[in-house]
C-alpha positions as CSV (number, residue, x, y, z in Angstrom):
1,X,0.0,0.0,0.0
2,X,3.2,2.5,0.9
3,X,4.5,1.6,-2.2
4,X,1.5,2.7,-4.2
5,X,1.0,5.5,-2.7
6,X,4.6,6.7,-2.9
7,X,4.5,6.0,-6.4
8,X,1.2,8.0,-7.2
9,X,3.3,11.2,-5.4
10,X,6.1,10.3,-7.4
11,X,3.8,10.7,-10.5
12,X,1.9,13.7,-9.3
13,X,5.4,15.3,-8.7
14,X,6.5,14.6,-12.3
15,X,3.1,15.9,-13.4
16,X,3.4,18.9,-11.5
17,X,6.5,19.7,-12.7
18,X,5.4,19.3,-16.9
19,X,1.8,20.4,-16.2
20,X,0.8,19.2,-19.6
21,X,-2.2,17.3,-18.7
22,X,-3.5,18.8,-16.0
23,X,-6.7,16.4,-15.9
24,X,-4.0,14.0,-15.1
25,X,-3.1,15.9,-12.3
26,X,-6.2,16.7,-11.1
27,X,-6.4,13.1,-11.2
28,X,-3.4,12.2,-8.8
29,X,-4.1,14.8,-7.1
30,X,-7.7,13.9,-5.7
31,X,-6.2,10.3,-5.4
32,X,-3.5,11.0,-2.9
33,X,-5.9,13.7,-0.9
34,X,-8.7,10.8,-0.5
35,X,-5.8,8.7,0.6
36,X,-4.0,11.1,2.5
37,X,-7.7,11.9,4.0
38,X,-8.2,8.0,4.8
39,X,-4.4,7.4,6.7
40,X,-5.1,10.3,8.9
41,X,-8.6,9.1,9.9
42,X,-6.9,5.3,10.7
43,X,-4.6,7.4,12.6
44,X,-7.0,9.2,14.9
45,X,-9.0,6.1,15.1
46,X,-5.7,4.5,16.8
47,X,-5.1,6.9,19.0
């Protein structure tokens, strides 16, 4: 699952960076908030 995720940011960055397809980024973008969104609610749910 770390591994994914890294690699999505590792997309987004390269995305970022060109900003050719911005749909694209959109894309990765909303994919690592929702995930980012999810860890942090597992987090304060073991806490």
């Amino acid at each position: 699952m770390a591994i994914c995720i890294f690699k999505w940011t590792e997309s987004h960055l390269i995305y970022t960076k060109s900003e050719e397809i911005p749909s694209e980024n959109d894309f990765f973008n909303q994919i690592i908030y929702s995930t980012g969104n999810r860890r942090m609610s597992l987090h304060r749910l073991e806490e």
